[in-house]
C-alpha positions in Angstrom: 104.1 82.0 111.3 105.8 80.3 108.8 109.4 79.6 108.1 111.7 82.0 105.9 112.8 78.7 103.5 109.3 78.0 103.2 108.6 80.8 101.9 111.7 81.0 99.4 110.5 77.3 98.0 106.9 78.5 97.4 108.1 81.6 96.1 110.2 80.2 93.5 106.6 78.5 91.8 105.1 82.3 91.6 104.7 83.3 88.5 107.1 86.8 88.1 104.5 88.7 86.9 101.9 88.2 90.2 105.1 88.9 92.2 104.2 92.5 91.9 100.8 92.9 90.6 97.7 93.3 92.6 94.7 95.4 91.7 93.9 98.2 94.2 90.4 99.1 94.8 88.8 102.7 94.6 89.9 104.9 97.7 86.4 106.1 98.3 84.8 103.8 101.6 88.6 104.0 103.3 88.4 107.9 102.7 85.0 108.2 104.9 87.0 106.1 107.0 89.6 108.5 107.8 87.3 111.6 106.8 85.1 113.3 109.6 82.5 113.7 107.5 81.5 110.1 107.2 80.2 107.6 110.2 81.7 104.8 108.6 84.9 103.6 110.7 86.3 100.3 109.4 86.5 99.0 105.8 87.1 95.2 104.7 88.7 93.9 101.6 89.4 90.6 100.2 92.2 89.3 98.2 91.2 87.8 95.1 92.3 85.8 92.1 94.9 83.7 91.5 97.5 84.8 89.3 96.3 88.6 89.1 95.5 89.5 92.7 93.2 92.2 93.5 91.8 93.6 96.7 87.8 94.0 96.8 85.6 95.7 98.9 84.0 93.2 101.0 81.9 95.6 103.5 82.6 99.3 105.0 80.1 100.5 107.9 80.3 102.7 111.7 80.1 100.1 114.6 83.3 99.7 114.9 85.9 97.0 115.4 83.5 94.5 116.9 81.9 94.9 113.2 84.6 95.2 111.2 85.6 91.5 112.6 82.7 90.2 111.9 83.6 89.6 108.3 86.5 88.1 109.3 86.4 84.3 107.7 88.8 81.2 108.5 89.4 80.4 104.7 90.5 84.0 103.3 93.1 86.7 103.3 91.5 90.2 103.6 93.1 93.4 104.9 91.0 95.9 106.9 91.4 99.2 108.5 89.7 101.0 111.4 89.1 104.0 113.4 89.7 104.1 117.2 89.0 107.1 119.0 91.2 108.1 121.9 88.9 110.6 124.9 90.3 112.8 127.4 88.2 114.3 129.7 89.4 117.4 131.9 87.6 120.0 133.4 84.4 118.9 131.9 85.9 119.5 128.3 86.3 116.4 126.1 89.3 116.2 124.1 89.2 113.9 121.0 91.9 112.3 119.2 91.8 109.7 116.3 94.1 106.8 115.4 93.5 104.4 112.5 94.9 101.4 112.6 95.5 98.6 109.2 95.6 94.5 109.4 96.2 91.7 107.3 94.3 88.9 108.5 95.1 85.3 107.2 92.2 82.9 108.4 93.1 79.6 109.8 92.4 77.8 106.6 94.3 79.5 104.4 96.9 76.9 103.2 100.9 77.3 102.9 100.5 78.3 99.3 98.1 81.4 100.7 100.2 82.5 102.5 103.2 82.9 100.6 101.2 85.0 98.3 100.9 87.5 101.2 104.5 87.8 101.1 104.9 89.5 97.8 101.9 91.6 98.0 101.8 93.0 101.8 103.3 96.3 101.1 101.3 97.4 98.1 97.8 96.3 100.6 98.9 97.9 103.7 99.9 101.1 101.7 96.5 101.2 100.6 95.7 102.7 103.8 97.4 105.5 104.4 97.1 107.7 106.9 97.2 104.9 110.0 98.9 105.3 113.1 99.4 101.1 113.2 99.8 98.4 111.1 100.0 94.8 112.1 99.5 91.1 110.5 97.1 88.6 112.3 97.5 84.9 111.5 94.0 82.9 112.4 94.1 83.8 115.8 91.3 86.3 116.2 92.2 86.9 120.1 95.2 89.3 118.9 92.3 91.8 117.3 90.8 92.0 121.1 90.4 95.8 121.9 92.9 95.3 125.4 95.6 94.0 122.7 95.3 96.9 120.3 94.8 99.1 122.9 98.1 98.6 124.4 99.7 98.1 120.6 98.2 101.9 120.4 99.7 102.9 123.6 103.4 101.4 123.3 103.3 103.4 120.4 101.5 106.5 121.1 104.5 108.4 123.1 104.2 110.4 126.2 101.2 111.6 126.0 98.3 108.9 126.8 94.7 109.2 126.5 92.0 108.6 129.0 90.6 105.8 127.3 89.9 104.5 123.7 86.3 104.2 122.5 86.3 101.2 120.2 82.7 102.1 118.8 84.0 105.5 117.9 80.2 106.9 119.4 81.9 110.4 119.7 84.2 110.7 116.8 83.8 113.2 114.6 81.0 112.4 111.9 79.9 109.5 113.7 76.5 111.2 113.8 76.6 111.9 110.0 74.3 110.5 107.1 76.2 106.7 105.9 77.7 107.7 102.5 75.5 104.6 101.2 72.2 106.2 101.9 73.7 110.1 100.1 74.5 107.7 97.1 70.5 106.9 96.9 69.4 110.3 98.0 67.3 112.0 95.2 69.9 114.9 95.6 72.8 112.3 95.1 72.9 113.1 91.7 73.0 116.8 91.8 75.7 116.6 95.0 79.3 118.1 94.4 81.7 115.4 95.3 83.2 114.6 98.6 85.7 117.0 99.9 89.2 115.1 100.1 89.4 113.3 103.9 91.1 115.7 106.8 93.7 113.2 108.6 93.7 114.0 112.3 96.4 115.9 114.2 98.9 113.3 116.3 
């Protein structure tokens, strides 16, 4: 999207020490993410600051990828991971598989300068969430997040066996019937509750 000497002349006005440094955030919403005990299934984060980057939380909820790109906007970088649930039905028994998937999305207003920050802090964002089947980088064209697109992104990569169809709203993934994590937290009982078992990944 932008050419490799471009990059190498913006680079050389970055300070050394933002070359490596950028804040993670705390793990907790992208664990319900890839949890089953959770209905949320996409989490959103911003990059932020200039010399000291650090990804934020911008919003976490179930819906889906249609809500998930909702908080999309032109003017930002923000990286974001969902849930997409692959259905196989045979002999009246449904088969459920999950595959999570991690973006970086650079809006159409970022400027030059923007983007060559992405450059030296892509790895350290995208390794933020693990556990994903497929990772891919978006440049203000919001037609590449459509669900046919990552649908056959999932499917080039998903081997021999193929699933029926993918459910983008995840309405029959595991936990996608379970209390949001957001109304536990201001339970009465919140308080007294043992914490979270750690996430179960799902089974290629």
């Amino acid at each position: 999207f932008f050419s490799p000497s471009l990059v190498s002349n913006l680079l050389s006005f970055v300070p050394a020490a933002t070359m490596t440094d950028l804040k993670l955030p705390d793990p907790t919403e992208w664990n319900h993410v890839v949890s089953n005990k959770f209905p949320e299934n996409w989490a959103v984060y911003d990059v932020k600051g200039k010399r000291k980057k650090k990804l934020v939380l911008n919003a976490t909820g179930p819906g889906g990828l249609a809500d998930a790109i909702k908080k999309l906007e032109d003017d930002k970088i923000q990286f974001f991971g969902f849930r997409v649930t692959g259905l196989d039905k045979k002999g009246g028994v449904t088969s459920v598989r999950s595959k999570f998937c991690k973006v970086c999305w650079i809006g159409p207003q970022v400027g030059s300068m923007g983007k060559a920050s992405v450059t030296v802090i892509m790895g350290r964002a995208m390794d933020f969430f693990d556990r994903c089947h497929l990772g891919f980088q978006v440049v203000g064209d919001i037609d590449e997040l459509s669900e046919e697109r990552i649908e056959k992104k999932l499917r080039s990569s998903g081997g021999a066996h193929q699933v029926e169809r993918y459910d983008f709203t995840n309405a029959e993934a595991p936990g996608a019937n379970s209390t949001p994590s957001s109304e536990r937290r201001s339970s009465p009982k919140a308080s007294k509750a043992k914490p979270a078992p750690e996430p179960e990944p799902e089974p290629e």
